[in-house]
Each structure stands twice: as structure tokens, then as C-alpha cells.
C-alpha positions in Angstrom: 5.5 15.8 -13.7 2.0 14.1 -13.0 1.9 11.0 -10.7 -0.2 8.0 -11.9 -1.7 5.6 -9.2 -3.3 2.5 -10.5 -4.6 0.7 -7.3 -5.5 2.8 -4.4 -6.1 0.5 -1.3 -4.5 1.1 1.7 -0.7 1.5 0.5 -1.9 3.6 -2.3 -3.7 6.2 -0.4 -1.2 6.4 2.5 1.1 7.0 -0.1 -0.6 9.7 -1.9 -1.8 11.3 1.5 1.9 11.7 2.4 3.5 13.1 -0.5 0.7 15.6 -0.3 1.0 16.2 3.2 4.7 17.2 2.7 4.1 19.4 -0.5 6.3 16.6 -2.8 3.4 16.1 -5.0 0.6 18.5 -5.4 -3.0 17.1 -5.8 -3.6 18.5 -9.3 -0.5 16.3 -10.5 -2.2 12.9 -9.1 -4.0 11.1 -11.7 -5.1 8.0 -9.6 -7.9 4.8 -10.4 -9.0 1.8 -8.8 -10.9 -1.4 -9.4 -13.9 -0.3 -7.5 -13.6 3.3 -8.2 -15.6 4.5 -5.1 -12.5 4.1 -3.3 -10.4 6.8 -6.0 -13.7 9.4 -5.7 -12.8 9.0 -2.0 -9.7 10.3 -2.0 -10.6 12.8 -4.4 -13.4 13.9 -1.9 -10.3 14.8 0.8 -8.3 16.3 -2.3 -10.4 18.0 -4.7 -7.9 18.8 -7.1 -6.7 15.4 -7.9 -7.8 14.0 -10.9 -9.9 10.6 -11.1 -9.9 8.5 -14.3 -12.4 5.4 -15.2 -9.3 3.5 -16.5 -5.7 2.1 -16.2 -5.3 3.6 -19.9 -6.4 7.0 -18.7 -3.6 7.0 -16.3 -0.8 5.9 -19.0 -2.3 8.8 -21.2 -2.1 11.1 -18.3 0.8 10.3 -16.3 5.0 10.2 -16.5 5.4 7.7 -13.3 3.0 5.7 -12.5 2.7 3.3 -9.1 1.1 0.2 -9.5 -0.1 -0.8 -6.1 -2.3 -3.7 -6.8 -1.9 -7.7 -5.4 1.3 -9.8 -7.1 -1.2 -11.9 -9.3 -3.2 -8.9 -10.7 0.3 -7.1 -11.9 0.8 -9.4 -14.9 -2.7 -8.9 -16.1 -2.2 -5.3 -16.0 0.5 -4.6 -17.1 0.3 -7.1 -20.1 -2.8 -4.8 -20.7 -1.0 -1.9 -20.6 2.4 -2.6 -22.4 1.3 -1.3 -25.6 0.7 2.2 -24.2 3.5 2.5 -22.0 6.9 4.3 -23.8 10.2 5.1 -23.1 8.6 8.3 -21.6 7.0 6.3 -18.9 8.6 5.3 -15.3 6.3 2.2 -13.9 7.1 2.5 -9.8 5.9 -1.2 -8.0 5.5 -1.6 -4.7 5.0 -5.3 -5.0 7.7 -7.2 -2.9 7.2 -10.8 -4.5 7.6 -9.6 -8.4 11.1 -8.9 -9.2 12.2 -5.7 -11.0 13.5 -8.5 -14.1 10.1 -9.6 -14.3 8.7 -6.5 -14.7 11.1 -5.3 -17.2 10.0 -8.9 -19.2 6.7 -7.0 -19.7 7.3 -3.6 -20.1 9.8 -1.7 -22.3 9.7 1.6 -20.3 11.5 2.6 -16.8 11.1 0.4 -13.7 11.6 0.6 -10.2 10.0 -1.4 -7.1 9.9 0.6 -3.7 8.7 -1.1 -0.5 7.0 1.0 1.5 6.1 1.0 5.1 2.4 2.5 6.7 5.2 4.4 8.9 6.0 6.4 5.6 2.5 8.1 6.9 4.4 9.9 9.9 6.7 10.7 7.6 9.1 8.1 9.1 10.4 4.5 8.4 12.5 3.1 5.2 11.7 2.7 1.8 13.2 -0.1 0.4 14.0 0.9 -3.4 15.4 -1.6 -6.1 15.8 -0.6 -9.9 15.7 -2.0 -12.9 18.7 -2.3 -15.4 16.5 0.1 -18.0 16.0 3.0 -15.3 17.7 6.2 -15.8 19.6 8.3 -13.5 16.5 11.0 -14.4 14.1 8.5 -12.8 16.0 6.9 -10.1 16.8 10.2 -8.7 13.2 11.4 -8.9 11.8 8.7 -7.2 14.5 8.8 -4.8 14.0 12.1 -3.8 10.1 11.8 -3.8 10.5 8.6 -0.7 13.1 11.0 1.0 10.8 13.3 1.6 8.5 10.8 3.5 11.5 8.0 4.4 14.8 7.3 4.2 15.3 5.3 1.2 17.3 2.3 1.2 18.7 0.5 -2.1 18.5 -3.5 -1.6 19.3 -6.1 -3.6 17.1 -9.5 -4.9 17.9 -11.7 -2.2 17.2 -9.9 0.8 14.0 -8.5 -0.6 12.0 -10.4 2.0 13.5 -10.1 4.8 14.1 -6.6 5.0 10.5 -6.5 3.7 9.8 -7.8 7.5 11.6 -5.4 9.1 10.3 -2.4 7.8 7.3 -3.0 6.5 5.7 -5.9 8.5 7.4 -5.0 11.4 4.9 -2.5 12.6 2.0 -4.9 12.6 4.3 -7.5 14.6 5.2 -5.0 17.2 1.8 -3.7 17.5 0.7 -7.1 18.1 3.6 -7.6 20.7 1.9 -4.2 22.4 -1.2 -4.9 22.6 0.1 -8.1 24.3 1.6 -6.1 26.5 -1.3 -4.1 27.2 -3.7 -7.2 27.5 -1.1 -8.7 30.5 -1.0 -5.3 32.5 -4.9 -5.0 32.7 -5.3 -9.5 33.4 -2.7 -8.7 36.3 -3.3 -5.5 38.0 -5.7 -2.4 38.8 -4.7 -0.7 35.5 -7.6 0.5 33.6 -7.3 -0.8 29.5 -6.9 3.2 28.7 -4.5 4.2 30.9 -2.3 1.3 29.8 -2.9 1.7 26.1 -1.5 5.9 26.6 1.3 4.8 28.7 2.3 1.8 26.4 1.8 4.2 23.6 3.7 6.8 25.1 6.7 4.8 26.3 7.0 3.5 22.1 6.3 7.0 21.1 9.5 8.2 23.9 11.5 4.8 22.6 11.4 5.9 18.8 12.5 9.8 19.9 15.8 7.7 21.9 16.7 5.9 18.7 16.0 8.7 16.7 18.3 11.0 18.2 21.2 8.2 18.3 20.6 9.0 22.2 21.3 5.3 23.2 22.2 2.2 20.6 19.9 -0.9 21.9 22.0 -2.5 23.7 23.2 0.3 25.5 19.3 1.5 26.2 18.6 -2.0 27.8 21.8 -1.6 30.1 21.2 2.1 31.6 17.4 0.5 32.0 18.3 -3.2 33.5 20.1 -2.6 36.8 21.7 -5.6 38.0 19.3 -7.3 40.2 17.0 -4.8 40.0 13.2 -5.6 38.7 13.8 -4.6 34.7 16.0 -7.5 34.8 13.8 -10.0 36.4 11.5 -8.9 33.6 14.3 -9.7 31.2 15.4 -12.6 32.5 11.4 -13.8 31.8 11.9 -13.1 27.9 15.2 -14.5 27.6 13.4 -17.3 28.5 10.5 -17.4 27.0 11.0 -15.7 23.7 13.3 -18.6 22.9 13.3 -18.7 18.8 10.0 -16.4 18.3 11.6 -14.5 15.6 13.2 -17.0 13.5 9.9 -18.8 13.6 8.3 -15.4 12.1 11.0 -14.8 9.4 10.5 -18.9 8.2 6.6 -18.3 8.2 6.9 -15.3 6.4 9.6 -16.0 3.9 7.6 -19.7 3.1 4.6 -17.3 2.5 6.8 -15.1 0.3 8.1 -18.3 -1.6 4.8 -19.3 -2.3 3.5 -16.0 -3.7 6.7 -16.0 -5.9 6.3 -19.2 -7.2 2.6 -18.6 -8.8 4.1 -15.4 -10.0 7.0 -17.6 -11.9 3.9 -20.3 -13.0 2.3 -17.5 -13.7 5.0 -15.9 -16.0 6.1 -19.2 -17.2 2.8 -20.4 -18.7 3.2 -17.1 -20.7 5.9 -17.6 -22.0 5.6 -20.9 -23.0 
């Protein structure tokens, strides 16, 4: 089954260099284009065998599934482009968290899923976050399914909590990377440490972390009591978030679901002027 991938930014290629690097997809089934098509001949550079069209229309002609990774306002155009090409055949895979799998269906008469992904999908790690359309068959679903599995665990989620798992999995890398760097930035302001000997043992100690929780070794709570001894130094660190952090987080998840609102409401204005 060739693999269409209209759009390949950053999602799109980490995508396509996974499911290569585990042998679910092999290059000569990729059929992949881009706005600024340097960045396809790019990726064709690293995989010789893949195939680069000058169109989105070359990739309908060419592929079964294809992903549309592209920004929410630029799928309508597209696809309205393309919904005269697309058949029953066709499985159109999203990866666009503000456009719903409805409104999606609303332009197209093929097979539709939307998959989340996550830049930890690159390690081979991380959650897929997979919701499909009323249309989709079991043929596709499963396919698709097994494809993320191979590079995630997928997880099936409904409309409403789109966004906030969105956070969690997919944002959250950049959040705690930020939060690490912070942590970084404090240890070489306060002490001897050198920037690179904090950044490896920072790094390390995330790297160790994710291995604990991986191997169901610890739950989190129980991690931070074997690690906080009662009136030991952990906990004076501890005490210092409890009171510091305060409502960080919730602040995060009303910025970034406000910012999700926004981007769904032009998509709906969007729609709607269509349809009217």
C-alpha cells in the first residue's frame, strides 16, 4: 500500500523517518510533496527510493492513505482542491488537532482518520492520539492503527478532550524541556557546575526517569516517596515547589485550550462561509 504525505515540515518528516526506521513503511511506498518542494527533495536526498511528486494531485493518483500534515487553515483549501480525486479507495489520515474528523468528512467522501502525533514518536516512544471518522472502515482503522503501534502506543479519544490530551502528549515535551532547561539555567546561576556537565546529568537523570516509568518500576507518587525522605534535603526541595508552582499548570492548559478555541473558531468561520 503506498503512503501519501502532502506537507512535509517537521511532523511530516519525523513521521516518515520513523516508520522507515522501524521497516512499517518502506521508502519506495512514500509518495510525499510539499509547498516549497526543496524540503520533499530533502528527504528524498536521505531516502533515495522515495518518490517526490510536483503536486497534491500526484499524490491522490499515486497513493491509498494519504497524511495531510499541513496548518488548520490550509486543510480546507486543500482538500476542497482535492475532493474530486479522492474515492472510496482513498484513506485521508490528519494530523491536525483543531479540525474535527466531522469536518473533514463534510469535504471529503473517502475514509478519514485524525492521529495526533507526538516528536517522541521519533524514539519510537510516546502516544498517538487516533480519532476516526464514522465513514472509516475496520480495513483502514486497523492499518493505521497498526502503522502508529509500531512507533507509539495509540490511544483512541474522543471530541472533547481532543485538546487536552493534545497537551499532554504532544506539547508536553516542549513544556518539560523548557522546565529543564530551567533547571539547568538555576544549577549553573548557583553553583560551580559547568553548563555541560549539568545539561548530561539533567539529561541523564530524564533519560533514567522515563526507563523507571517505563518499566512500571515505581508509579509517581511512589517514586517521589522512596526519593523525599522526611526531613531530608529532596523534600526541602519539594516543599519549594509546592510552594511556588502554585496553579502553573492550570494556567498552561487555559492558555493553550483559549489558543485551541481560537484556531477552531476561524476553522468553523471558515467552513461556515462555505457553506453559506
Amino acid at each position: 500500500m503506498n503512503i501519501g504525505f502532502i506537507g512535509t515540515g517537521n511532523m511530516g518528516r519525523i513521521l516518515i523517518e520513523a516508520f522507515i526506521g522501524v521497516n512499517a513503511v518502506q521508502p519506495n511506498q512514500f509518495i510525499i510533496t510539499n509547498r516549497t518542494l526543496s524540503k520533499a527533495y530533502d528527504i528524498q536526498k536521505q531516502y533515495k527510493e522515495l518518490t517526490v511528486v510536483p503536486t497534491n494531485e500526484e499524490v491522490v493518483k499515486k497513493a491509498n492513505i494519504i497524511f495531510i500534515c499541513i496548518k488548520p487553515l490550509d486543510i480546507y483549501p486543500v482538500l476542497s482542491q482535492l475532493s474530486s480525486h479522492l474515492t472510496e479507495s482513498h484513506c485521508i489520515v490528519s494530523i491536525t488537532s483543531p479540525i474535527t474528523v466531522e469536518q473533514l468528512e463534510s469535504l471529503v467522501h473517502c475514509h478519514v482518520i485524525r492521529v495526533i502525533p507526538s516528536i517522541t514518536n521519533r524514539a519510537l516512544a510516546g502516544s498517538s492520539l487516533i480519532t476516526v471518522g464514522k465513514r472509516c472502515t475496520e480495513r483502514y482503522r486497523s492499518f493505521v492503527e497498526t502503522l502508529f503501534a509500531q512507533i507509539s502506543r495509540p490511544i483512541y479519544i474522543d471530541e472533547p478532550i481532543t485538546r487536552v490530551a493534545s497537551d499532554l502528549t504532544s506539547c508536553g515535551p516542549a513544556f518539560f524541556s523548557y522546565l529543564l532547561q530551567k533547571f539547568i539555567d538555576a544549577a549553573v546561576q548557583e553553583t560551580a557546575i559547568t553548563r555541560e556537565q549539568a545539561t548530561i546529568m539533567a539529561s541523564e537523570m530524564m533519560i533514567g526517569f522515563g526507563e523507571l516509568l517505563q518499566k512500571r518500576l515505581y508509579t509517581l507518587p511512589s517514586l517521589q516517596e522512596k526519593v523525599c525522605v522526611k526531613g531530608g534535603i529532596t523534600g526541602a526541595g519539594i516543599e519549594v515547589l509546592e510552594r511556588e508552582i502554585g496553579d502553573l499548570f492550570v494556567h498552561v492548559f487555559q492558555k493553550t485550550h483559549e489558543k485551541f478555541y481560537e484556531e477552531v473558531q476561524k476553522v468553523k468561520i471558515q467552513f461556515d462561509d462555505t457553506i453559506r
